[in-house]
C-alpha positions in Angstrom: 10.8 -1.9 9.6 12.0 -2.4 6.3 11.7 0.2 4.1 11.7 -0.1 0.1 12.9 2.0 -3.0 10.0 3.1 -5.2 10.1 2.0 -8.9 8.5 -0.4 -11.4 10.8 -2.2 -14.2 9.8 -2.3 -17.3 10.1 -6.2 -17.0 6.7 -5.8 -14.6 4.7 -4.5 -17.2 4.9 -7.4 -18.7 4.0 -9.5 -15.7 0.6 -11.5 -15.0 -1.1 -7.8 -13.5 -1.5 -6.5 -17.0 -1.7 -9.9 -18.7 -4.6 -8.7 -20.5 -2.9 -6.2 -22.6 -1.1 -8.7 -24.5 2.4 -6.9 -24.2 4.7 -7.9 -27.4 8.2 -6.9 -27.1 9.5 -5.3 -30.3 12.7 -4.2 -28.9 15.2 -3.7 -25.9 15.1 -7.2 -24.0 18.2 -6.6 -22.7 17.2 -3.3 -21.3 14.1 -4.5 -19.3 15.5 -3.1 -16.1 14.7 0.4 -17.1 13.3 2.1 -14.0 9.8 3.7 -14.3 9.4 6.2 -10.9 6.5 8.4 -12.3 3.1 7.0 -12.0 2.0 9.2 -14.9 2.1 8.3 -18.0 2.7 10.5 -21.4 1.6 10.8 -24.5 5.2 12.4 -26.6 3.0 14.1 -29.4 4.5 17.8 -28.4 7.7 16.2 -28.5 7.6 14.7 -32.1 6.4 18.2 -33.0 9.5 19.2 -31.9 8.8 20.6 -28.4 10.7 18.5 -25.8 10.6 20.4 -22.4 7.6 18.3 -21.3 9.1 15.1 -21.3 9.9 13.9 -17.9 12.2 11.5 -16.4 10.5 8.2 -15.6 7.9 8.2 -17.2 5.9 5.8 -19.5 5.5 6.9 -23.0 2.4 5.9 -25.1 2.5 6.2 -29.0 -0.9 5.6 -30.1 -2.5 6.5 -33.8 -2.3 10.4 -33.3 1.1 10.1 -33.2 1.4 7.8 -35.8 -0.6 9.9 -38.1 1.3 13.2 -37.6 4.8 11.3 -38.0 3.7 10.8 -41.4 3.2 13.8 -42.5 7.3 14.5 -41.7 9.7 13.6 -44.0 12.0 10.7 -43.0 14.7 12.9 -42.1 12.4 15.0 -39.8 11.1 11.7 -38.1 15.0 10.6 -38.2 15.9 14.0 -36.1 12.7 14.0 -33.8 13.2 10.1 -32.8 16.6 10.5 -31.9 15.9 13.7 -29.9 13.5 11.8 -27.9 15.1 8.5 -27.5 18.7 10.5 -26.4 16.0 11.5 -23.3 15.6 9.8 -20.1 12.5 7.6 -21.2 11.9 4.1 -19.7 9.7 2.6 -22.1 7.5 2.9 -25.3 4.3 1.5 -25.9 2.8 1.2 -29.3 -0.8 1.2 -29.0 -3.9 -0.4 -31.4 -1.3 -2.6 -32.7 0.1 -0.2 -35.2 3.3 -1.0 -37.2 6.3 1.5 -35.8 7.5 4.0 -38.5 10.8 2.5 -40.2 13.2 5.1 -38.0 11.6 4.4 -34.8 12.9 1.2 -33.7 16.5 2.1 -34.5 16.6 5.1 -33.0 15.2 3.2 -29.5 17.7 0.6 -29.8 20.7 3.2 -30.2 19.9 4.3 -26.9 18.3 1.0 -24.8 14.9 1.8 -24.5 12.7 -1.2 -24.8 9.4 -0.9 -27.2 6.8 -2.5 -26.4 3.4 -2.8 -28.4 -0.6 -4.1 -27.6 -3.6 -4.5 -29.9 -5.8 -2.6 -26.9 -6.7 0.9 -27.4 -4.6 3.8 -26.3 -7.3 4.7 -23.8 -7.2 1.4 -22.4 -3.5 0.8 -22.3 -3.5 4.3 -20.6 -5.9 3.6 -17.2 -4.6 -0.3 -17.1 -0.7 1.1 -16.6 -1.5 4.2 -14.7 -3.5 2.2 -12.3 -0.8 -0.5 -12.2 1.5 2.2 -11.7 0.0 4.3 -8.8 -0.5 0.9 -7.1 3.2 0.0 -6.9 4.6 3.8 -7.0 4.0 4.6 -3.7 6.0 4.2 -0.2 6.5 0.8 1.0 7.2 -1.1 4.0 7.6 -4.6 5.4 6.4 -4.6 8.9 6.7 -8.0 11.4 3.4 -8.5 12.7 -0.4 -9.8 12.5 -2.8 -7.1 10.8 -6.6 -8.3 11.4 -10.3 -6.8 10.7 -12.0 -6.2 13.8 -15.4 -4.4 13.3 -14.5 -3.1 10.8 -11.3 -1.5 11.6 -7.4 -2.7 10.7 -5.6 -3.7 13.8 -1.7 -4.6 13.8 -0.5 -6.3 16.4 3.3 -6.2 17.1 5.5 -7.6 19.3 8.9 -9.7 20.2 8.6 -13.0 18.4 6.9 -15.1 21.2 5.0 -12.6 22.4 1.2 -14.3 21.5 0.7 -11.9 18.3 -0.3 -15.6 16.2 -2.3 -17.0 18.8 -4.3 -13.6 19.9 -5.1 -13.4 16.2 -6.6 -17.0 15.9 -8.2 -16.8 18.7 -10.1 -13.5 16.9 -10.7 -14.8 14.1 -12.4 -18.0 15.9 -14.1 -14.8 17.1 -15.7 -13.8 13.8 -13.1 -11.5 12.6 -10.6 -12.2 9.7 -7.1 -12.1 9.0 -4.9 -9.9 6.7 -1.4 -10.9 6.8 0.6 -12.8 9.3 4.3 -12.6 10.6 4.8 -10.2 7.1 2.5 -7.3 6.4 3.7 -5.3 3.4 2.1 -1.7 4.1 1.9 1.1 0.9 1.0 4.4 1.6 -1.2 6.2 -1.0 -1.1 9.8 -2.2 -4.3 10.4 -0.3 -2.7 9.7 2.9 -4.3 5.7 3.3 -2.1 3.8 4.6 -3.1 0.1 3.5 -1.5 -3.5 4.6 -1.7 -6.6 3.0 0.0 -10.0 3.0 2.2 -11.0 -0.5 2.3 -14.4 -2.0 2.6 -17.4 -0.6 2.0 -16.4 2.6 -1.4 -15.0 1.6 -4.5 -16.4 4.1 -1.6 -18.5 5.9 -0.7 -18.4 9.7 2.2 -20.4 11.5 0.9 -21.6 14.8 3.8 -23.0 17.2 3.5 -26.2 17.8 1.0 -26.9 14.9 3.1 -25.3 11.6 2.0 -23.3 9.1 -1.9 -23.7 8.8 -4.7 -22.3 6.0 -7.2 -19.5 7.7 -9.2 -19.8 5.0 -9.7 -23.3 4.4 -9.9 -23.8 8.3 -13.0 -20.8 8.6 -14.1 -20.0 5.1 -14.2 -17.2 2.7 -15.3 -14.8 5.5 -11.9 -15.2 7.9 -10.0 -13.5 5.4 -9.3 -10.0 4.0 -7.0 -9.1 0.9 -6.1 -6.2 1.7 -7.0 -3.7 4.7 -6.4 0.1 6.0 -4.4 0.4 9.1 -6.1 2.3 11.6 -5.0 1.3 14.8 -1.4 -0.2 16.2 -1.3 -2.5 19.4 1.5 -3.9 20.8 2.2 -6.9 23.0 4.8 -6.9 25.5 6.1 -9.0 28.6 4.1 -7.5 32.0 7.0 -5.5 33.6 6.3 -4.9 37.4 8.6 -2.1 37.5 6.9 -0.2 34.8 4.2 2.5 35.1 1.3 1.7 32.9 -1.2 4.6 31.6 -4.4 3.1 34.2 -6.7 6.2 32.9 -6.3 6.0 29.3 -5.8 10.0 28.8 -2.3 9.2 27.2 -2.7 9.6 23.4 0.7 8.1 21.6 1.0 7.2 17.7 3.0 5.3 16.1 4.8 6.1 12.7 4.5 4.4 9.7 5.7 5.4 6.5 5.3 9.1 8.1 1.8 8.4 9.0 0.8 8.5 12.4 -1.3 6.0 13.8 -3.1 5.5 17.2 -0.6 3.3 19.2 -1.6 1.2 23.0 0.3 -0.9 24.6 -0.5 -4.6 26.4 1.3 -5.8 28.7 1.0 -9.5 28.9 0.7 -11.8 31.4 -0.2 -15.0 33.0 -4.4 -15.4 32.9 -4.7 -12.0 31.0 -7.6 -13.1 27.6 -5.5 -11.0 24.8 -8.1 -11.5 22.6 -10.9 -9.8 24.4 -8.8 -7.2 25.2 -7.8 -6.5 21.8 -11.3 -6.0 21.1 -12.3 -3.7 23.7 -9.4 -1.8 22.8 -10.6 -1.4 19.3 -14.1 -0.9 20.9 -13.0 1.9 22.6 -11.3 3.0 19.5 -14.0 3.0 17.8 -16.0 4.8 19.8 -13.4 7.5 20.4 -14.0 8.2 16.7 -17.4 8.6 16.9 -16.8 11.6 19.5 -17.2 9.3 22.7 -14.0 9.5 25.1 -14.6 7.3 27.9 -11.3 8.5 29.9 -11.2 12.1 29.0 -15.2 12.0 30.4 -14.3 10.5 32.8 -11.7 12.4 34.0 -13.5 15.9 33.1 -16.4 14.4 35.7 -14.4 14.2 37.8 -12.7 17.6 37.9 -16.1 18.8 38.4 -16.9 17.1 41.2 -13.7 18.6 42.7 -14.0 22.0 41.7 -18.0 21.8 43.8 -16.5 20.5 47.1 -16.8 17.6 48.7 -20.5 19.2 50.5 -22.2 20.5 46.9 -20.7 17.7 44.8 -22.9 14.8 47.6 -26.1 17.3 47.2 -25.8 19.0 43.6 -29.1 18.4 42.0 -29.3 16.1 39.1 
C-alpha cells in the first residue's frame, strides 16, 4: 500500500479538469510547481484593506471585481504597499476573475516573489465552485492498493491477494455474472472528509483487465456499458489466499476483523483457495451475507445465540419446549 502526499500544483489547474475556465497565464510559468494543500479557496479583500492575518498558507486566491474596484480607490503607493505585503505571503496562486485587466503594480509585485497569476473570463462565482470542487477531489488521502475492486449488488468489493492467487479470473467470472468492474491490478482509493472511502481505476487502465494467458482485454467492449463502474465506495475487503491445512479457519463466522485503509476500517474475510472451490459464488455469498448483516440479519451470531439457548434448557426441555 502506497501511500501519497496531498497537494495540487498550480500546473493542474490548468489541466483538461477545468478546461472550461479558459485559464490564461499572465505570469509565473516558471513557478507552476507552487503547491496548493488547502481545498479552500479565498477571496484577499481584507488583506488589500490592509488586514492580513486571514491569509492562509496554501491556499488559492481569487481576485474578482470587488477587489478590483476597492484597489482603485487607493493610491498607487497604497496598492504598491498592500501588493507586496501579500505577495511576500505564502500564496500559491492568483486568479483574476471576469477577465479584468490587473492593476499596473499587481503583476510586478507577483513576479518579485514567484507567484504565478492566472486569469478567466468566467465569473468569480463560477471560478470559485469549479476550483473548490476540483480541489476537494484531489486534496484528500490517497492510496494505491494492488487488487480487483468490483460492484456486487450494489456494494464495493476488493479482492486482494498474492499475484496468482485468482483475484482477475474471480472477477471475470462476476462480471460474466452481471456485476461490473472498477479497477483491476491498480485501484487508487481517496478518502473524503465525510469518512467515504472511494476506489477507482486511473488512466489507461480504466475498464481494462489482464487475463493470463489471454493479455490485457477491454471489460467494456467485451459486456457493454453496464460491466463497468467509474468509480465505487469500498465497503467490503476479501482476500484470497493458498488453502493452508495447518491453519484454523473461523467455520462459524462470529469473528468480526477489519481491515485498514487510509485509517478507515473496513469489514475484512478471508478465502482460502483451493482445488474445485467456485471463488466467484463464494464471493457473492460473502457479500450476501454482508449485506444482510447490515440490514440487522446475523446469520452466525443467530445462530450461535440459538444455540446457547438450547443449552441453557437441557437436553430434556430443549426436545419438548413448545414452539
Amino acid at each position: 500500500m502506497v501511500r501519497q502526499s496531498v497537494h495540487v500544483s498550480v500546473s493542474e489547474l490548468l489541466g483538461q479538469e477545468l478546461a472550461d475556465l479558459d485559464f490564461k497565464l499572465l505570469c509565473g510559468e516558471s513557478h507552476l510547481d507552487n503547491r496548493i494543500i488547502n481545498p479552500r479557496v479565498q477571496k484577499p479583500g481584507l488583506a488589500f484593506a490592509g488586514y492580513y492575518d486571514y491569509i492562509r498558507p496554501g491556499r488559492v486566491q481569487i481576485v474578482g471585481e470587488s477587489e478590483t474596484e476597492y484597489l482603485k480607490t487607493l493610491t498607487p503607493e497604497q496598492r504598491q504597499e498592500r501588493f507586496e505585503h501579500i505577495a511576500d505571503m505564502p500564496v500559491p496562486v492568483f486568479v483574476v476573475t471576469k477577465g479584468l485587466e490587473p492593476l499596473p503594480e499587481f503583476l510586478p509585485a507577483c513576479r518579485a516573489e514567484q507567484i504565478p497569476v492566472l486569469s478567466s473570463s468566467a465569473l468569480s462565482s463560477t471560478v470559485i465552485k469549479r476550483i473548490s470542487y476540483f480541489l476537494e477531489d484531489h486534496l484528500v488521502p490517497s492510496t494505491t492498493l494492488h487488487g480487483v475492486l468490483l460492484e456486487i449488488f450494489g456494494l464495493g468489493v476488493l479482492l486482494i491477494g498474492a499475484s496468482g492467487a485468482g483475484k482477475s479470473e474471480c472477477a471475470l467470472d462476476l462480471i460474466t455474472r452481471g456485476h461490473s468492474l472498477v479497477a483491476d491490478d491498480r485501484v487508487t482509493a481517496k478518502r473524503y472528509p465525510h469518512g467515504d472511502l472511494l476506489g477507482f481505476c486511473q488512466e489507461p487502465l480504466r475498464h481494462h483487465m489482464e487475463v493470463r494467458g489471454l493479455g490485457i482485454v477491454n471489460v467494456q467492449d467485451l459486456f457493454g456499458l453496464a460491466a463497468v463502474r467509474e468509480r465505487k465506495s469500498i465497503d467490503l475487503v476479501i482476500e484470497l489466499e493458498p488453502w493452508d491445512e495447518s491453519k484454523a479457519y473461523d467455520r462459524l463466522g462470529l469473528e468480526e476483523r477489519v481491515y485498514k485503509i487510509l485509517d478507515v476500517s473496513c469489514p475484512y474475510i478471508t478465502l482460502p483457495v483451493a482445488l474445485g472451490r467456485n471463488l466467484s459464488i463464494l464471493v457473492e455469498i460473502a457479500t450476501r451475507n454482508h449485506v444482510l448483516k447490515l440490514q440487522g440479519h446475523h446469520s452466525a451470531r443467530d445462530f450461535a445465540r440459538e444455540l446457547e439457548k438450547k443449552l441453557q434448557q437441557g437436553p430434556g426441555k430443549a426436545e419438548h419446549a413448545p414452539t
